[in-house]
ChimeraX commands (.cxc) that place a marker at each C-alpha (Angstrom):
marker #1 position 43.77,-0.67,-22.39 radius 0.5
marker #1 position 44.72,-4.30,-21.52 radius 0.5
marker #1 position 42.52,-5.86,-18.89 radius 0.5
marker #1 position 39.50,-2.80,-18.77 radius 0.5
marker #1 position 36.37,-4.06,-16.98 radius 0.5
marker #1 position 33.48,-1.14,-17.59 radius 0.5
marker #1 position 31.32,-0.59,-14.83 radius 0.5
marker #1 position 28.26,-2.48,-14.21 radius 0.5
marker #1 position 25.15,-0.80,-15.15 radius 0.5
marker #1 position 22.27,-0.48,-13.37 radius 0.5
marker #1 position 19.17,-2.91,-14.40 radius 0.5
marker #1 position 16.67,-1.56,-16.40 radius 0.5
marker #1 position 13.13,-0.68,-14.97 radius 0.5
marker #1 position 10.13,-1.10,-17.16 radius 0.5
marker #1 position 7.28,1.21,-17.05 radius 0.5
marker #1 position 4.33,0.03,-15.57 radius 0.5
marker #1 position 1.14,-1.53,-17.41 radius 0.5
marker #1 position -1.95,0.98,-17.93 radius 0.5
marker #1 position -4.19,-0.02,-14.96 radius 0.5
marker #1 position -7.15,0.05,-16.51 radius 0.5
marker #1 position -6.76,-1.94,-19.28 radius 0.5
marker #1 position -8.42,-5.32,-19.46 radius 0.5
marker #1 position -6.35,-8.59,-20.35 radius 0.5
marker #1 position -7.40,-11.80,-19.69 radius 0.5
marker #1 position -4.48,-11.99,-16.78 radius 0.5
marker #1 position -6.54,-9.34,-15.14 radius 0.5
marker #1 position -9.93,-11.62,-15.33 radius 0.5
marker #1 position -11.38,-14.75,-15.03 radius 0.5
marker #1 position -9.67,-16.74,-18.19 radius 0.5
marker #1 position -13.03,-18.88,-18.24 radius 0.5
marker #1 position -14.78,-15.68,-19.18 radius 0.5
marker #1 position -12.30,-16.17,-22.99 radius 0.5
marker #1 position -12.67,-18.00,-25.52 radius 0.5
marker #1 position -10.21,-20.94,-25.99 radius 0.5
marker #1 position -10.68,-20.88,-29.50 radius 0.5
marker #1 position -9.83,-16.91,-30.61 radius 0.5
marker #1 position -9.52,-15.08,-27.02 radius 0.5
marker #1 position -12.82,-12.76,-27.56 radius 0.5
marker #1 position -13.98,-12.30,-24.64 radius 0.5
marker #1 position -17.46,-14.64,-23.88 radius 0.5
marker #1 position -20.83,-13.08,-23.74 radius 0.5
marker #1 position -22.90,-14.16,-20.96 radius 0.5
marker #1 position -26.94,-15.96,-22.68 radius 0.5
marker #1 position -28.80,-17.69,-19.68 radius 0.5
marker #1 position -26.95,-20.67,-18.84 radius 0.5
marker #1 position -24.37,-20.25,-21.53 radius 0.5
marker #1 position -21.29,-18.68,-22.20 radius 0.5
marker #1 position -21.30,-17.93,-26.17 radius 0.5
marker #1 position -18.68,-16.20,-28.20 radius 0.5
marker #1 position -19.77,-13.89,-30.83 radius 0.5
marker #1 position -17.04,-14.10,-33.12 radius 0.5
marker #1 position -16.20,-17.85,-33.59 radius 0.5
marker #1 position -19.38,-19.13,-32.02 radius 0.5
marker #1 position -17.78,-21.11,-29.38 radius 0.5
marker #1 position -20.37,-21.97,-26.29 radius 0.5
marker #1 position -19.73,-23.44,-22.70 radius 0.5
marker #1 position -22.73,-24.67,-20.95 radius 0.5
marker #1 position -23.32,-24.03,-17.39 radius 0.5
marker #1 position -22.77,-27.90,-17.03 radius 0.5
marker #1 position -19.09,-27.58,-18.26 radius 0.5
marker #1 position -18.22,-25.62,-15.64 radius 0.5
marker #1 position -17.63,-28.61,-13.21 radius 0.5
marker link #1:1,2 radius 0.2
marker link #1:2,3 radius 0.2
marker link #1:3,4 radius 0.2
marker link #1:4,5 radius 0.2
marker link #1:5,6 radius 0.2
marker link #1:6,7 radius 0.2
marker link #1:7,8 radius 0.2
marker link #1:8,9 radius 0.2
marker link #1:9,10 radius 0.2
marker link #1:10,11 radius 0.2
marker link #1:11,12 radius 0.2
marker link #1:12,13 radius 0.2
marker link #1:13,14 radius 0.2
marker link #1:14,15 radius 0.2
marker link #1:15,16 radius 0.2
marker link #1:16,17 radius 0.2
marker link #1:17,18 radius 0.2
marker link #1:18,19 radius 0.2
marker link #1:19,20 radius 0.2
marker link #1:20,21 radius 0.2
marker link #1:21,22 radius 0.2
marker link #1:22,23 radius 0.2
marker link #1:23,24 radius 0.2
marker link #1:24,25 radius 0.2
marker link #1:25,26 radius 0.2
marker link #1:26,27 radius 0.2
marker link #1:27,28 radius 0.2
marker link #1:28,29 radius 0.2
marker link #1:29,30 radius 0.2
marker link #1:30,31 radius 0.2
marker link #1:31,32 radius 0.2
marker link #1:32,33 radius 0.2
marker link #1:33,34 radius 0.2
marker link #1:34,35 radius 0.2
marker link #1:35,36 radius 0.2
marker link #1:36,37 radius 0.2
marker link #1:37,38 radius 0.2
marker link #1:38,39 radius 0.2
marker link #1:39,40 radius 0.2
marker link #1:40,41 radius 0.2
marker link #1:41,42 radius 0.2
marker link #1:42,43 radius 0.2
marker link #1:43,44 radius 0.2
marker link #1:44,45 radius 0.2
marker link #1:45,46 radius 0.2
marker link #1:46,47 radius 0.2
marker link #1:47,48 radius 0.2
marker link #1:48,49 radius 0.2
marker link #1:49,50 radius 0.2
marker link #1:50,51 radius 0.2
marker link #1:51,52 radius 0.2
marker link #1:52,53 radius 0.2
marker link #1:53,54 radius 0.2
marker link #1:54,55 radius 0.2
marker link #1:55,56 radius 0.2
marker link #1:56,57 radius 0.2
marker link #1:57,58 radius 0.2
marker link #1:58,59 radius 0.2
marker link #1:59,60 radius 0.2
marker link #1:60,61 radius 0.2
marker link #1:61,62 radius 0.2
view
């Protein structure tokens, strides 16, 4: 058929996210490492990461 426009569809609708899963969207991206995305572990003044052994001082905060 010459000149057949289909209808148009309806958009799609994703499913929502699981709620309680943790992504650094859903926290504080300081409390991530920069370096490999582990999340930081909290020693006294410092925030250290475990993996890579990336720190942030309390004084880099500012």
């Amino acid at each position: 058929m010459a000149g057949f426009v289909p209808p148009p569809q309806p958009p799609s609708v994703s499913p929502d996210p699981e709620p309680d899963r943790t992504t650094p969207d859903d926290e504080n991206a300081m409390l991530f490492c920069p370096v490999c995305s582990t999340r930081l572990q909290n020693q006294k003044c410092k925030l250290f990461c475990a993996l890579c052994g990336y720190y942030l001082s309390c004084a880099d905060y500012y």
